[in-house]
PDB file of N, CA, C and O in Angstrom:
ATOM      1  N   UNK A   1      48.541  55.898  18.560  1.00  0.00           N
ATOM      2  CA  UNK A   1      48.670  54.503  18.916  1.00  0.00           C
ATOM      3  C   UNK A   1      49.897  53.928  18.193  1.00  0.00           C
ATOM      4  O   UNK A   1      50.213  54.225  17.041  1.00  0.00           O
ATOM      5  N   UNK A   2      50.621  52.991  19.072  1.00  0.00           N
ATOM      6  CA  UNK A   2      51.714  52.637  18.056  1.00  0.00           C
ATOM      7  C   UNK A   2      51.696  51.117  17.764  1.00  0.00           C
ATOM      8  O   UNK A   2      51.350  50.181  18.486  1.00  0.00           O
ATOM      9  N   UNK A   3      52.179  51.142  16.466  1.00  0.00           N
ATOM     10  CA  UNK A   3      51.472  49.595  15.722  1.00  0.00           C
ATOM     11  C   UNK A   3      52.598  48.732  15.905  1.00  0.00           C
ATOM     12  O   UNK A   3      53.762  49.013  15.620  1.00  0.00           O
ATOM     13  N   UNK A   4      52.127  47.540  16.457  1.00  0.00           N
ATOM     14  CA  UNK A   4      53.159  46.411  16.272  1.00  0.00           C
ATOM     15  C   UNK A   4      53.202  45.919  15.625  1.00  0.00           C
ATOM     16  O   UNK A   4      52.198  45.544  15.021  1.00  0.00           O
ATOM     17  N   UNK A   5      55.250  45.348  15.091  1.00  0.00           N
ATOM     18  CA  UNK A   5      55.638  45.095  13.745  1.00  0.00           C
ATOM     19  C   UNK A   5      55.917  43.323  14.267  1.00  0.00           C
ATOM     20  O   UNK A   5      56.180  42.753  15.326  1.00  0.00           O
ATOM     21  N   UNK A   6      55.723  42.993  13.092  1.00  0.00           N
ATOM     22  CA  UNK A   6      56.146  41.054  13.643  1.00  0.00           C
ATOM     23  C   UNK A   6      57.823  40.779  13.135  1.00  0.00           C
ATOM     24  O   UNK A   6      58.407  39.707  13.294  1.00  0.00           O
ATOM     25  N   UNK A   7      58.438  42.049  12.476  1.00  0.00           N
ATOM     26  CA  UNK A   7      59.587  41.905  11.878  1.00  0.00           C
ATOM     27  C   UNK A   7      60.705  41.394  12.855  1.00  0.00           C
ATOM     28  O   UNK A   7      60.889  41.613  14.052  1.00  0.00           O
ATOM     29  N   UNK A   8      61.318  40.714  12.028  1.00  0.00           N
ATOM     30  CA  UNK A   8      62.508  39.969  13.080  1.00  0.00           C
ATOM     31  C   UNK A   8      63.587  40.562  12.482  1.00  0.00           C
ATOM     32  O   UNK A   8      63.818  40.399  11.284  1.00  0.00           O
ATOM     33  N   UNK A   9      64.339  41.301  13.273  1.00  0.00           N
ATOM     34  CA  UNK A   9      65.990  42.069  12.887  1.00  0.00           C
ATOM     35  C   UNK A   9      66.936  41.012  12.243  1.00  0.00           C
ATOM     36  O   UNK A   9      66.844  39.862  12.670  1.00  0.00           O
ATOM     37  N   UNK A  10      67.654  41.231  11.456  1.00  0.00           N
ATOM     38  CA  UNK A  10      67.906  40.805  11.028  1.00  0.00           C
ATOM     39  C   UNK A  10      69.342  39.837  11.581  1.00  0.00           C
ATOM     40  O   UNK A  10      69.810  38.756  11.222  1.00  0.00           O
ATOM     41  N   UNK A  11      69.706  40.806  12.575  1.00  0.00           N
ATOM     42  CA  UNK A  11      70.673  40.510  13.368  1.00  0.00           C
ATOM     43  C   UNK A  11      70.226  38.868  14.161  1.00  0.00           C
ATOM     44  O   UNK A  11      70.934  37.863  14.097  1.00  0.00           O
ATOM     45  N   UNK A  12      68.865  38.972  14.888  1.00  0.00           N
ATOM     46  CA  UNK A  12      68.768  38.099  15.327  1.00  0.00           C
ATOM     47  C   UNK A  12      67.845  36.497  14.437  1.00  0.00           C
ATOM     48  O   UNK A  12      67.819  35.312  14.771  1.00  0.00           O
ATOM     49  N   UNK A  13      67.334  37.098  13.475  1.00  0.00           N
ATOM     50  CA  UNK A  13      67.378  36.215  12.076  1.00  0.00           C
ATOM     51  C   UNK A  13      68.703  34.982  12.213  1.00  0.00           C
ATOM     52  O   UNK A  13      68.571  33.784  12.463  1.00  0.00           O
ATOM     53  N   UNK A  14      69.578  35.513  12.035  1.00  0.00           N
ATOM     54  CA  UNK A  14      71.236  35.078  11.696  1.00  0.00           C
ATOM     55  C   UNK A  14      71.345  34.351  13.177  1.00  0.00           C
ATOM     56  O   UNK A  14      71.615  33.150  13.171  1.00  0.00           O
ATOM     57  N   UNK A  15      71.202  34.840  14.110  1.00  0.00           N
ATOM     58  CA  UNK A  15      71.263  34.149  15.553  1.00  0.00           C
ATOM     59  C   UNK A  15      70.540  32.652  15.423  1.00  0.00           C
ATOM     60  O   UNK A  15      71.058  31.575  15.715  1.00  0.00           O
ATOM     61  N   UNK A  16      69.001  32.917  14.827  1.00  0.00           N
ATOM     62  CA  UNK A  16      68.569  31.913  14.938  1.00  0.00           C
ATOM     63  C   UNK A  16      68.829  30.895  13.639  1.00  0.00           C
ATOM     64  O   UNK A  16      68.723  29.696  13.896  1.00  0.00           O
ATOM     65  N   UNK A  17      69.111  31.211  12.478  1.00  0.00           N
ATOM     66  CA  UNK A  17      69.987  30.346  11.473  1.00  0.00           C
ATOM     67  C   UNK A  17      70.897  29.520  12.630  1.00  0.00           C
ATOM     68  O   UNK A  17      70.806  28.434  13.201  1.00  0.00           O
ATOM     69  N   UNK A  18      71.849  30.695  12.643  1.00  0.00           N
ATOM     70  CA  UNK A  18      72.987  29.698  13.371  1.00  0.00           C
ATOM     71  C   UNK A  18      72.674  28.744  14.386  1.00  0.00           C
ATOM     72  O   UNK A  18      73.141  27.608  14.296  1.00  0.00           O
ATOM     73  N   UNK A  19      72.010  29.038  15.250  1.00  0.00           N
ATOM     74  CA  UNK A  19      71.261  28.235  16.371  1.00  0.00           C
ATOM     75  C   UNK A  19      70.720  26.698  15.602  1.00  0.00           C
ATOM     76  O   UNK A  19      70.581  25.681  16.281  1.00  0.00           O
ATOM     77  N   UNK A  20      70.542  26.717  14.612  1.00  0.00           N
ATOM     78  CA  UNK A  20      70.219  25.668  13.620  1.00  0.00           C
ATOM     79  C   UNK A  20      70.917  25.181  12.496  1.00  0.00           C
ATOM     80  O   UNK A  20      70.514  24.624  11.475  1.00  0.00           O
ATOM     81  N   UNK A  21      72.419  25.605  13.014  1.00  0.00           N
ATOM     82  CA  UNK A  21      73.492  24.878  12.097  1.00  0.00           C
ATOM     83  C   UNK A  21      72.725  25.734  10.324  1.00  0.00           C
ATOM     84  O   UNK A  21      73.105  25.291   9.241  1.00  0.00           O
ATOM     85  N   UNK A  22      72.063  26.489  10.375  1.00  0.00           N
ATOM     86  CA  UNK A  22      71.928  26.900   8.134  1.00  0.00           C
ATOM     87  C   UNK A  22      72.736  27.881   8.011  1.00  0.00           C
ATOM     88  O   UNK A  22      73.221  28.795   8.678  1.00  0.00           O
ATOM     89  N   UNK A  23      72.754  27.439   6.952  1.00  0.00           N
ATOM     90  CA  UNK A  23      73.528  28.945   6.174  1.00  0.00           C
ATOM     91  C   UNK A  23      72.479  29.486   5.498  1.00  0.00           C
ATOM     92  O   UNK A  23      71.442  28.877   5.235  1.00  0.00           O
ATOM     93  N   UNK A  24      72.758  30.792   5.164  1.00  0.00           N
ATOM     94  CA  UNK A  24      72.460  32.154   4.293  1.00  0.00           C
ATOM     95  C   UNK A  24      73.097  32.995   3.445  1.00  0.00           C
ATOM     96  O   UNK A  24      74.045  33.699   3.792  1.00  0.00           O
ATOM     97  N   UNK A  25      72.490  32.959   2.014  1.00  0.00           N
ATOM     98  CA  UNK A  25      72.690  33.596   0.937  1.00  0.00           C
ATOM     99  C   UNK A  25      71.690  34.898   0.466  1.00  0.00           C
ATOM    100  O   UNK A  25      70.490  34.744   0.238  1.00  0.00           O
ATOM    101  N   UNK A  26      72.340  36.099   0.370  1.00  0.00           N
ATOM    102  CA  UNK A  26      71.444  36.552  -0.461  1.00  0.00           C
ATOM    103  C   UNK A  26      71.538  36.512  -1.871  1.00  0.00           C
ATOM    104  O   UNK A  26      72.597  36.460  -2.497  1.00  0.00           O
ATOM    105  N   UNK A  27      70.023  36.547  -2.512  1.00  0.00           N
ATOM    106  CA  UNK A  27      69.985  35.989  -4.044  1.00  0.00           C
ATOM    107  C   UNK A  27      69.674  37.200  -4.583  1.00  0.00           C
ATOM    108  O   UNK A  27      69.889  37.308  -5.790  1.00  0.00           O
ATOM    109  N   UNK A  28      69.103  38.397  -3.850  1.00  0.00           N
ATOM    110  CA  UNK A  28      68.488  39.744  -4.470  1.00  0.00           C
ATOM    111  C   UNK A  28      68.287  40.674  -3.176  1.00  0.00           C
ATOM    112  O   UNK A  28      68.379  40.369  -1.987  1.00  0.00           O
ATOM    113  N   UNK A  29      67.984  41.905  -3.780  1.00  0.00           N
ATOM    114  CA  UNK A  29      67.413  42.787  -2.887  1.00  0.00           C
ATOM    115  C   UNK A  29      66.224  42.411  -2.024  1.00  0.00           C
ATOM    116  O   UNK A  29      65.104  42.300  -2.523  1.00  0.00           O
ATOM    117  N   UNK A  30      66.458  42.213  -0.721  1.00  0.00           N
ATOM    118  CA  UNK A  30      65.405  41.912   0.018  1.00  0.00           C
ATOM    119  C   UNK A  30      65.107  39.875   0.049  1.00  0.00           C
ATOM    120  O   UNK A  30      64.175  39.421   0.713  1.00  0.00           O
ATOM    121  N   UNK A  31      65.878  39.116  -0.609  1.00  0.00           N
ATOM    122  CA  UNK A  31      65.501  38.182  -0.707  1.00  0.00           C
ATOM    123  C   UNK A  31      66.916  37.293  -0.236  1.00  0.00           C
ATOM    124  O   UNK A  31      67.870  37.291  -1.014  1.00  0.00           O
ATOM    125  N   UNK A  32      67.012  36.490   1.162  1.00  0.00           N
ATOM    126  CA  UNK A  32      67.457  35.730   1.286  1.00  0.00           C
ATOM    127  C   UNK A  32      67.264  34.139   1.438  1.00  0.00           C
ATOM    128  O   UNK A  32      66.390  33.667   2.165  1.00  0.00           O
ATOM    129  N   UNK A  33      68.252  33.273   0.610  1.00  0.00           N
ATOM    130  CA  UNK A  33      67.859  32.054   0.511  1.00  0.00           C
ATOM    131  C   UNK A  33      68.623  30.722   1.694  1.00  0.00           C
ATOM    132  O   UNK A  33      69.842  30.570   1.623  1.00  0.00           O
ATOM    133  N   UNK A  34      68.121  30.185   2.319  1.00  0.00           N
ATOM    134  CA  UNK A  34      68.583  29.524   3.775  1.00  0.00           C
ATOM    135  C   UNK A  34      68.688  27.893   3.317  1.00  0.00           C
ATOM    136  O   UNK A  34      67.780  27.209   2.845  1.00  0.00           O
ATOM    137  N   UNK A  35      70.192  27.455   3.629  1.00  0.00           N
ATOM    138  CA  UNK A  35      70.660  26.189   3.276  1.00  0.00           C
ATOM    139  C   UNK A  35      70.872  25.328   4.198  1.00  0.00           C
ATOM    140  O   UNK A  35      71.473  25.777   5.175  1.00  0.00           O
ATOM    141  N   UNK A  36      70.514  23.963   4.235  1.00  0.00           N
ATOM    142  CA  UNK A  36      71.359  23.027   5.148  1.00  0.00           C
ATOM    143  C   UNK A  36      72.243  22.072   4.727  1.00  0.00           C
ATOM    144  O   UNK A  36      71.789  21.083   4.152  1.00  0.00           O
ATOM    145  N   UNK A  37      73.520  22.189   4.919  1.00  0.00           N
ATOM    146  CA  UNK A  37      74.238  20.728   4.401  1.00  0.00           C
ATOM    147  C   UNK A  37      74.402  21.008   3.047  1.00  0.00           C
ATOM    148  O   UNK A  37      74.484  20.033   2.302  1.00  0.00           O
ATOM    149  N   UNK A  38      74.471  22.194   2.532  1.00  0.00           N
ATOM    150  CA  UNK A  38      74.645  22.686   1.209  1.00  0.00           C
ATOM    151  C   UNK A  38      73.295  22.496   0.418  1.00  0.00           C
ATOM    152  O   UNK A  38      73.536  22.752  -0.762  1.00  0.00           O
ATOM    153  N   UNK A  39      71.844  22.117   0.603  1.00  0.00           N
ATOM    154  CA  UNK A  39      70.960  21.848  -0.067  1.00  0.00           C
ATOM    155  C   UNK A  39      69.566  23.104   0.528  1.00  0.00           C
ATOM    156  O   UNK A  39      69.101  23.252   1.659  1.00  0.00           O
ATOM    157  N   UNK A  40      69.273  23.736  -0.613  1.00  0.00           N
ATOM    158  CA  UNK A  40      68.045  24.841  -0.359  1.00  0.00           C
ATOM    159  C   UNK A  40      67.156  24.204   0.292  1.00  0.00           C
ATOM    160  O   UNK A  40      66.581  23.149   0.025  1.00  0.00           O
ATOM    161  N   UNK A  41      67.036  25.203   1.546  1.00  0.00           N
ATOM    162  CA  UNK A  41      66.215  24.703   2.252  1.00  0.00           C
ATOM    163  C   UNK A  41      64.755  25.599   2.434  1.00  0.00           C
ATOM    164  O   UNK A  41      63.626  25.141   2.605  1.00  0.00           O
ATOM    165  N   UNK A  42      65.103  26.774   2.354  1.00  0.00           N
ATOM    166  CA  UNK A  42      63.791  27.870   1.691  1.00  0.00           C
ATOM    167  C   UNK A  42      64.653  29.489   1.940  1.00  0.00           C
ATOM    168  O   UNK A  42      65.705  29.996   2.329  1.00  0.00           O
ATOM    169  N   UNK A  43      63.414  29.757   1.430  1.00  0.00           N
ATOM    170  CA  UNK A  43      63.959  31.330   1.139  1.00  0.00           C
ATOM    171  C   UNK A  43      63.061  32.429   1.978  1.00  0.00           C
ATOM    172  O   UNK A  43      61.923  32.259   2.414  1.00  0.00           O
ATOM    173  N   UNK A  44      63.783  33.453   2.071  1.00  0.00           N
ATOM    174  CA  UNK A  44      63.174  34.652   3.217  1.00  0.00           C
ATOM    175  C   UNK A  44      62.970  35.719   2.963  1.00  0.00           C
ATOM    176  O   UNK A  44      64.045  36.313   3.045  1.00  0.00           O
ATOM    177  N   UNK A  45      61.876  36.651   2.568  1.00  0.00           N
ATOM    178  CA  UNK A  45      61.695  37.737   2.200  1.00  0.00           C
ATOM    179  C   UNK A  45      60.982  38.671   2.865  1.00  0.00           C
ATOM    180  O   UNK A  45      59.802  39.004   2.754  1.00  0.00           O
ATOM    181  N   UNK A  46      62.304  39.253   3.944  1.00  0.00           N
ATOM    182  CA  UNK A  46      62.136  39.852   5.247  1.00  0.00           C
ATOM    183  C   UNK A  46      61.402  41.095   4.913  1.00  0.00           C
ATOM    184  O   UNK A  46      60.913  41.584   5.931  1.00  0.00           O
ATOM    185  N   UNK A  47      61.143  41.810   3.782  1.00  0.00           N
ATOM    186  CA  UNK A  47      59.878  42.983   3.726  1.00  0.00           C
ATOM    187  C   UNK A  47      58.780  42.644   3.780  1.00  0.00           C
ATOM    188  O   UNK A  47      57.929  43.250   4.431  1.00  0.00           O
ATOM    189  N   UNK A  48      58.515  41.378   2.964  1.00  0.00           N
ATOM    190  CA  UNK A  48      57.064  40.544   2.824  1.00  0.00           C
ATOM    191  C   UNK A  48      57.195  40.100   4.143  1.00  0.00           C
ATOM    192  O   UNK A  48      56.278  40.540   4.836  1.00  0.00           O
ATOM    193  N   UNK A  49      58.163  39.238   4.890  1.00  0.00           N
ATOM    194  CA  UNK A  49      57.693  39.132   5.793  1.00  0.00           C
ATOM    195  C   UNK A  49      57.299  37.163   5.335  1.00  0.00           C
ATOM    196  O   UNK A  49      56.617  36.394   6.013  1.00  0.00           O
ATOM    197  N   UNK A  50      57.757  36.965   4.483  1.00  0.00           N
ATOM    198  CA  UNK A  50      57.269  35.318   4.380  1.00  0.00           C
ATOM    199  C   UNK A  50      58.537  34.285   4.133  1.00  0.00           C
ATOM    200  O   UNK A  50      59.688  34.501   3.755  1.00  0.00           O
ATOM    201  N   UNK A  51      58.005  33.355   4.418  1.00  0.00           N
ATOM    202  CA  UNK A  51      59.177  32.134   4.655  1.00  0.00           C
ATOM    203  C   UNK A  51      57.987  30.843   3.667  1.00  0.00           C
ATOM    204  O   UNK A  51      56.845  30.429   3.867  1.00  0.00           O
ATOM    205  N   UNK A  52      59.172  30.564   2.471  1.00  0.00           N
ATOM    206  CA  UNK A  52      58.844  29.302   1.605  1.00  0.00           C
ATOM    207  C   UNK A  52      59.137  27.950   1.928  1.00  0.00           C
ATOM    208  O   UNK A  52      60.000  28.055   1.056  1.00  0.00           O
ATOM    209  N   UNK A  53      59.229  27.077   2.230  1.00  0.00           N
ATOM    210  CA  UNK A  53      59.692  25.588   3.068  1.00  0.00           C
ATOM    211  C   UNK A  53      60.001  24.798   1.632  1.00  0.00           C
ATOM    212  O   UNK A  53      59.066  24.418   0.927  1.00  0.00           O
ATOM    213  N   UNK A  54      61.528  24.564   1.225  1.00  0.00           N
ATOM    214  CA  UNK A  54      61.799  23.927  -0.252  1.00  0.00           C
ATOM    215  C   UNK A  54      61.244  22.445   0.181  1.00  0.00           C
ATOM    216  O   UNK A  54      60.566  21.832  -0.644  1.00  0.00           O
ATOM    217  N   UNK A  55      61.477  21.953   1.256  1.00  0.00           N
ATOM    218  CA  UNK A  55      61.523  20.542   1.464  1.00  0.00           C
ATOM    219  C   UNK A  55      60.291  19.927   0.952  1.00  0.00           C
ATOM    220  O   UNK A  55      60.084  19.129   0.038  1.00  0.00           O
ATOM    221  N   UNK A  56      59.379  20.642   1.970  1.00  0.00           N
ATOM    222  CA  UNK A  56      57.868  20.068   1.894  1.00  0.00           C
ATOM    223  C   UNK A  56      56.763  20.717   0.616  1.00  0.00           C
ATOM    224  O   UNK A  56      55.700  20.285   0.171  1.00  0.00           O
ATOM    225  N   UNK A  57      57.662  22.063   0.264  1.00  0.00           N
ATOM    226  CA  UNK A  57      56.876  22.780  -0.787  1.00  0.00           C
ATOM    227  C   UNK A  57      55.271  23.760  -0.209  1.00  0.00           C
ATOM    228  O   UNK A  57      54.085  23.589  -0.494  1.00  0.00           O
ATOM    229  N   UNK A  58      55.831  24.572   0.509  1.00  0.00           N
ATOM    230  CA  UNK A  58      54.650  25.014   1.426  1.00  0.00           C
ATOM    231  C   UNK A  58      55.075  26.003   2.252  1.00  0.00           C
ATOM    232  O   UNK A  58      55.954  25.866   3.103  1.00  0.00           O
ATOM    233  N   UNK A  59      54.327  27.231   1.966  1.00  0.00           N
ATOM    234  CA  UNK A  59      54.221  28.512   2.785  1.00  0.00           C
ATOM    235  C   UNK A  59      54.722  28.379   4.541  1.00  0.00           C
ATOM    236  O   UNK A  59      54.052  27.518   5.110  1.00  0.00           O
ATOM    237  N   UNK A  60      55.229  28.718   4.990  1.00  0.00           N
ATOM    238  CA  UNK A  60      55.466  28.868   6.808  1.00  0.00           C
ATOM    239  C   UNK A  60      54.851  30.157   6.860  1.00  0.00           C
ATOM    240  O   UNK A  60      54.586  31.074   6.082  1.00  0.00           O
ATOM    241  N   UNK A  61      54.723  29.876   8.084  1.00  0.00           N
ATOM    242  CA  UNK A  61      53.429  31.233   8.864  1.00  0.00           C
ATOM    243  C   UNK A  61      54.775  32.103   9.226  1.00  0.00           C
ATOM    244  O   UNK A  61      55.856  31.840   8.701  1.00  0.00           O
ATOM    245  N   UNK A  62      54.619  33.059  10.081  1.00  0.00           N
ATOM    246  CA  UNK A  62      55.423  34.320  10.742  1.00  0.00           C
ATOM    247  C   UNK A  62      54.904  34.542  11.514  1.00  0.00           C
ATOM    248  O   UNK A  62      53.682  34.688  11.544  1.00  0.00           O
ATOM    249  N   UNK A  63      56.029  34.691  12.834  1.00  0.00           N
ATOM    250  CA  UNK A  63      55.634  34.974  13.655  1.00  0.00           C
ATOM    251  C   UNK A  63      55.034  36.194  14.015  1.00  0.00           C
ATOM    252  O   UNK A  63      55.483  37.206  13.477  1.00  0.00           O
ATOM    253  N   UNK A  64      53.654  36.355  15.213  1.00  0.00           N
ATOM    254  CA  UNK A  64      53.029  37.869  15.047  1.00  0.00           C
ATOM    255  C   UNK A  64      52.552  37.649  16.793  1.00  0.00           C
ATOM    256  O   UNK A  64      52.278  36.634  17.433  1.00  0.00           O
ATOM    257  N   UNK A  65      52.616  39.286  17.216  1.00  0.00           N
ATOM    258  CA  UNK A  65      51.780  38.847  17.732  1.00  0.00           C
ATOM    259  C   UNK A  65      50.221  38.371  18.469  1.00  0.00           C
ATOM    260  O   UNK A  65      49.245  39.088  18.245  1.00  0.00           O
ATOM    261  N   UNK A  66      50.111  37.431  19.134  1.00  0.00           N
ATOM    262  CA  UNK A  66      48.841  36.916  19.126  1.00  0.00           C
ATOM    263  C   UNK A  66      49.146  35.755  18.613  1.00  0.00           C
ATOM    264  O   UNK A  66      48.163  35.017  18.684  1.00  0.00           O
ATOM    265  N   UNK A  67      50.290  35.109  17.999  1.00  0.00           N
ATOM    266  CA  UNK A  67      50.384  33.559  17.323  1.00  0.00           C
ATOM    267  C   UNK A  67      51.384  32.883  18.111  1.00  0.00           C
ATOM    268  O   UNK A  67      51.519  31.663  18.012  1.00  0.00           O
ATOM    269  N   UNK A  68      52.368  33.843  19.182  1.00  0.00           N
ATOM    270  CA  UNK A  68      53.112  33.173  19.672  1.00  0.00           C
ATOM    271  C   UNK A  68      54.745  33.982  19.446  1.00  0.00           C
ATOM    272  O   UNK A  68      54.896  34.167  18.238  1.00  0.00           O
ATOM    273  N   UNK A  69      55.645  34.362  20.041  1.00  0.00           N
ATOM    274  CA  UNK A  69      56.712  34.686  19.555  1.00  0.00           C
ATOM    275  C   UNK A  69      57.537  33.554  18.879  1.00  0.00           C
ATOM    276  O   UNK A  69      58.108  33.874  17.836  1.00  0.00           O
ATOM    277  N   UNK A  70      57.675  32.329  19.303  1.00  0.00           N
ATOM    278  CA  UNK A  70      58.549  31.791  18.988  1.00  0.00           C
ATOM    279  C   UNK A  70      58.187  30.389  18.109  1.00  0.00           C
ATOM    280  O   UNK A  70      58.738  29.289  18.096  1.00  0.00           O
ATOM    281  N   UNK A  71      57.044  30.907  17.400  1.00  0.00           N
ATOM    282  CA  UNK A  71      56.411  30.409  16.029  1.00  0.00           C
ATOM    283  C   UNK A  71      57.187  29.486  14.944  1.00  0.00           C
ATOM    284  O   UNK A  71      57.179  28.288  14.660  1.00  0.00           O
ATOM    285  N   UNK A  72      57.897  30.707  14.457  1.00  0.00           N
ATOM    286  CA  UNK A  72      58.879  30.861  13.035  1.00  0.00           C
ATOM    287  C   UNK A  72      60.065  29.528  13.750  1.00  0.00           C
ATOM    288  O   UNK A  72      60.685  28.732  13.045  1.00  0.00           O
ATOM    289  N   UNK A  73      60.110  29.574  14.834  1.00  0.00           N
ATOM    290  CA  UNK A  73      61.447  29.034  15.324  1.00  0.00           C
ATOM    291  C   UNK A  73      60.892  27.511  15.684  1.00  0.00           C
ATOM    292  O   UNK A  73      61.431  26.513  15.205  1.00  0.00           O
ATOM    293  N   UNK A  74      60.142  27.467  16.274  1.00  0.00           N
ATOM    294  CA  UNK A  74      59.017  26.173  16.447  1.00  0.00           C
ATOM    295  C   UNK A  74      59.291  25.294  15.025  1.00  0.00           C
ATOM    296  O   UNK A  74      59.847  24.197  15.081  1.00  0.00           O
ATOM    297  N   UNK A  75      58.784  25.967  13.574  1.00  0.00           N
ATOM    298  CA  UNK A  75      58.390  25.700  12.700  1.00  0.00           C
ATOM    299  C   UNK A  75      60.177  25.087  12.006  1.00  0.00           C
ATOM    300  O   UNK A  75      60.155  24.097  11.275  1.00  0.00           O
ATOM    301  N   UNK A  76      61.331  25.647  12.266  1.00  0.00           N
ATOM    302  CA  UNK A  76      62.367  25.478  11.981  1.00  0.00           C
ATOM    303  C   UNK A  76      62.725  24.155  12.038  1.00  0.00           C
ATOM    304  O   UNK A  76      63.368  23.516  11.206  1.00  0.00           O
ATOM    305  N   UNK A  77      61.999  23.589  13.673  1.00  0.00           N
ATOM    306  CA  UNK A  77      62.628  22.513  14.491  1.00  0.00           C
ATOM    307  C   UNK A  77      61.914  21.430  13.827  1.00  0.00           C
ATOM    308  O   UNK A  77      62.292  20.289  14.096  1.00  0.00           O
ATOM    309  N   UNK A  78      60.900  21.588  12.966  1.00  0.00           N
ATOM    310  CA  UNK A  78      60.435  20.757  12.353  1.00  0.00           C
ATOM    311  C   UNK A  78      60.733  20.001  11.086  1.00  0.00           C
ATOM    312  O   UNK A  78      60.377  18.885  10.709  1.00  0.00           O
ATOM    313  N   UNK A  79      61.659  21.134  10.417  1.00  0.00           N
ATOM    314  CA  UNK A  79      61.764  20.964   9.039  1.00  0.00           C
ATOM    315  C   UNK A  79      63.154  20.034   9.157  1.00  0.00           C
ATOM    316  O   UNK A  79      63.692  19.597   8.140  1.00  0.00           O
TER     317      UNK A  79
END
């Protein structure tokens, strides 16, 4: 049986930054941190698989599926 991954390439990660005017830094191995207007806006830790929200101070979900593909991106338009 083959298992589905909720991972988003990284390639298209960067698509959807840009699609939303942020920038991206990496701060470490595996850990990138996502800016708007020069001010942290949260950070991404594409092995874990989790997204931190600096603004509001609060976990974002990931997209999977069964929650929706376009979740993570939903959740963007909010912040």
């Amino acid at each position: 049986m083959k298992r589905r991954s909720n991972f988003t390439p990284m390639e298209r990660f960067h698509e959807i930054l840009a699609g939303h005017g942020l920038n991206a830094m990496n701060v470490g191995i595996n850990h990138i941190r996502v800016f708007l207007e020069g001010k942290k806006l949260f950070d991404y830790y594409p092995l874990r698989m989790k997204l931190f929200d600096y603004h509001n101070w609060h976990q974002l979900t990931y997209p999977s599926f069964g929650n929706g593909e376009s979740k993570w991106e939903n959740e963007l338009e909010r912040m």
